[in-house]
Structure formats: structure tokens, C-alpha cells
C-alpha positions as CSV (number, residue, x, y, z in Angstrom):
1,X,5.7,-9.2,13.4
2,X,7.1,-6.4,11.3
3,X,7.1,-6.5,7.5
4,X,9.4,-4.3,5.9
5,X,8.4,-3.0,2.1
6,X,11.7,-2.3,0.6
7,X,10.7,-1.6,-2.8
8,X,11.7,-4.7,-4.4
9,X,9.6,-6.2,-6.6
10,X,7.8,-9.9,-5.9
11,X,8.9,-12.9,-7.5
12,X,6.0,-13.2,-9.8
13,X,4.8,-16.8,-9.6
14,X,2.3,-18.5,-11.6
15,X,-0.6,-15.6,-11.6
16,X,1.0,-13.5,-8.8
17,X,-0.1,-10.5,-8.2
18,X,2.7,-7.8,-8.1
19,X,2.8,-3.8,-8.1
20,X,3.2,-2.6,-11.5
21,X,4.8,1.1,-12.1
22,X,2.1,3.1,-13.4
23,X,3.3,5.5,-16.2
24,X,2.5,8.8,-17.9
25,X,4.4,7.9,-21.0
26,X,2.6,7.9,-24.3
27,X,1.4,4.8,-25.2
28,X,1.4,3.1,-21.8
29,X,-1.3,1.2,-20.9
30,X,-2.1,-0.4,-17.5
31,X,-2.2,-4.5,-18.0
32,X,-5.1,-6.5,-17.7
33,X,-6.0,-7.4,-14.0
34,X,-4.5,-4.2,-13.0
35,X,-6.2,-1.7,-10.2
36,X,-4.7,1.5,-9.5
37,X,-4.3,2.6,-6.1
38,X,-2.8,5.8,-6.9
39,X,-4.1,9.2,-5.2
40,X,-6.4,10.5,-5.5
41,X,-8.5,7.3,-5.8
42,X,-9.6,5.4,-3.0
43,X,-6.9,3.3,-2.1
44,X,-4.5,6.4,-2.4
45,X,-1.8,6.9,0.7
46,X,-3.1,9.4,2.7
47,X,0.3,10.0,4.0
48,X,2.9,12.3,1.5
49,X,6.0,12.6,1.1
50,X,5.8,16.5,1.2
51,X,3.8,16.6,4.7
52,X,6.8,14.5,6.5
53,X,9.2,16.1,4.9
54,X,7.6,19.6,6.2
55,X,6.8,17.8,9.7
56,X,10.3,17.6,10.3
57,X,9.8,13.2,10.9
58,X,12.5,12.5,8.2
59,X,15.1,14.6,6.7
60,X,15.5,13.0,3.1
61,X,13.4,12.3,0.1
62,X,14.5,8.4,0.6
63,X,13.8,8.5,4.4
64,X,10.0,10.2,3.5
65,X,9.3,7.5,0.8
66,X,9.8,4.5,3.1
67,X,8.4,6.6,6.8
68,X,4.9,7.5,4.0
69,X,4.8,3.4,3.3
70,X,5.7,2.3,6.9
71,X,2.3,5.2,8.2
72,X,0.1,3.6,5.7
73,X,0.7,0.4,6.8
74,X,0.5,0.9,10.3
75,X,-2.4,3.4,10.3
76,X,-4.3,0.5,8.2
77,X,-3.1,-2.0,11.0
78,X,-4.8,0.0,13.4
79,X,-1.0,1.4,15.0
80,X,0.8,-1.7,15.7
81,X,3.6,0.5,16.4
82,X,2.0,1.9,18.9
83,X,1.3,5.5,16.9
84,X,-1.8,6.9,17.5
85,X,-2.7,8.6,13.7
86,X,-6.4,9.3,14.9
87,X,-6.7,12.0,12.5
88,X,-11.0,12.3,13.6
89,X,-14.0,11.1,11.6
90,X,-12.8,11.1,8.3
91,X,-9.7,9.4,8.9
92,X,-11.4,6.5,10.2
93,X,-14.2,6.4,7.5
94,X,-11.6,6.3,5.1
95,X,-9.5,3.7,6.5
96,X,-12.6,1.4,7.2
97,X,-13.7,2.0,4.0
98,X,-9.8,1.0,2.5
99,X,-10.2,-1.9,4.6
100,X,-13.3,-2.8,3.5
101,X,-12.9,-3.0,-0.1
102,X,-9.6,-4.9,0.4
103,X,-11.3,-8.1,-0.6
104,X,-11.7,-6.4,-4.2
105,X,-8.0,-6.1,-4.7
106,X,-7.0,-10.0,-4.3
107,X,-5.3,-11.4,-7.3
108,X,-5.3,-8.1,-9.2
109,X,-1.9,-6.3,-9.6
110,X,-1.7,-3.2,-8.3
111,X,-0.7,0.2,-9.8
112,X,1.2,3.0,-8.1
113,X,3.7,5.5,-9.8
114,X,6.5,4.6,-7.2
115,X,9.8,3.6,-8.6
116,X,10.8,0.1,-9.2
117,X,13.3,-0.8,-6.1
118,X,11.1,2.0,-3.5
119,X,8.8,1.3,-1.4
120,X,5.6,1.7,-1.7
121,X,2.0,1.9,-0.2
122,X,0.9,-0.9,-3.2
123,X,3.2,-3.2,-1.0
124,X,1.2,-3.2,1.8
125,X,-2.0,-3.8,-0.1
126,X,-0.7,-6.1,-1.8
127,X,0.4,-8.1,1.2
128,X,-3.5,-7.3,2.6
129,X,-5.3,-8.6,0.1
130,X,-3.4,-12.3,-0.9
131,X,-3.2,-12.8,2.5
132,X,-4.7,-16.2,3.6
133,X,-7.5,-16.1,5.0
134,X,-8.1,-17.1,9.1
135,X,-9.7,-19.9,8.6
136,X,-7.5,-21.3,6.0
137,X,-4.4,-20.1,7.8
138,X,-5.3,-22.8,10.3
139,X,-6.1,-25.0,7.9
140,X,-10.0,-24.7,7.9
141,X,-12.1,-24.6,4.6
């Protein structure tokens, strides 16, 4: 199964968690129960916008934005598409330790200075973290 992230913003139910746009604008201040997973933190997309625009993989910005989103997700998912990012040793410390502190992200909004209506790699965290667990999935407790 393929999950798109198109950029639009969750229905925010009773206490669900959504991506906020992070902002430089005097003033701002990130809300309570916020975490920012912005670069060059450590739930930043490895994957830019510049490098597959340079790579030649896409040919707009717009293409880029959603081609960085769709890497992250895969290269998290191990390459459920069947693309092989092994980047060496650090790549895979890094994405094990992403992985790993995934848990710490559930039911806290998430931070990112993507546009509104983009996608972006807060998405797929997002959709990481609240999901339910294995065991409760099949309806053990």
C-alpha cells in the first residue's frame, strides 16, 4: 500500500496531531506539544530539494518537493519501491536512529517550514508515529 502526502493538511480531530508551518516571522512561536523536525535536527529530510533538482530526477521545484517527501518516506520504509538509497554506514545509523526515536513523536504536532497545501517529510512522520500499534491493529491489548 502507497500513501501519497499531498500537502494537505489533516482534519484536526479532538487532540490530533497535525504538521504545523514553522515560521521565521517576528513574534511566532511554535505551539505547545510541538516538535520540530526541521533540518538540521534529527528528524530533518536527508533528501533536498537542491540535490534532485541537480541529479537531474525531477525537472521542477514542485516535482522536487513531492520526489524529496516520497525518498524520505521510502528510504525510512526500508525501499518499498524497490530503490535501493544505501547511502553506507551513516545513512543507516541515521535512519535507525529516526526510526528509533519515532515513539517520541506520537501525539505531538510536528514542525517543518514546508508550505501549507506541499508535501512534506512531517507527513510521513506524522503517519509513523500515530500509527496503531501491531498488536492493537489486531485488536490485542
Amino acid at each position: 500500500m502507497t500513501t501519497q502526502h499531498t500537502g494537505k493538511r489533516r482534519e484536526a480531530g479532538m487532540g490530533e496531531p497535525q504538521r504545523i508551518q514553522r515560521k521565521r516571522t517576528k513574534g511566532w512561536r511554535m505551539p505547545e506539544n510541538t516538535v520540530s523536525v526541521c533540518r538540521p535536527g534529527p528528524f530533518g529530510n536527508p533528501f533536498t530539494i537542491a540535490l534532485a533538482l541537480e541529479s537531474g530526477y525531477v525537472q521542477t521545484e514542485e516535482e522536487a518537493t513531492a520526489f524529496v517527501v516520497e525518498c524520505f518516506g521510502d528510504w525510512l520504509a526500508g525501499g518499498r519501491h524497490g530503490r535501493d538509497w544505501r547511502q553506507g554506514p551513516e545513512s543507516d545509523r541515521r535512519r535507525a536512529e529516526i526510526l528509533r526515536r519515532i515513539p517520541d513523536l506520537r501525539g505531538k504536532n510536528l514542525a517543518c517550514f514546508c508550505r501549507d497545501g506541499q508535501p512534506c517529510h512531517a507527513d510521513v512522520l506524522l503517519e509513523l508515529a500515530n500509527a496503531p500499534a501491531a498488536g492493537a491493529a489486531q485488536g490485542e491489548v
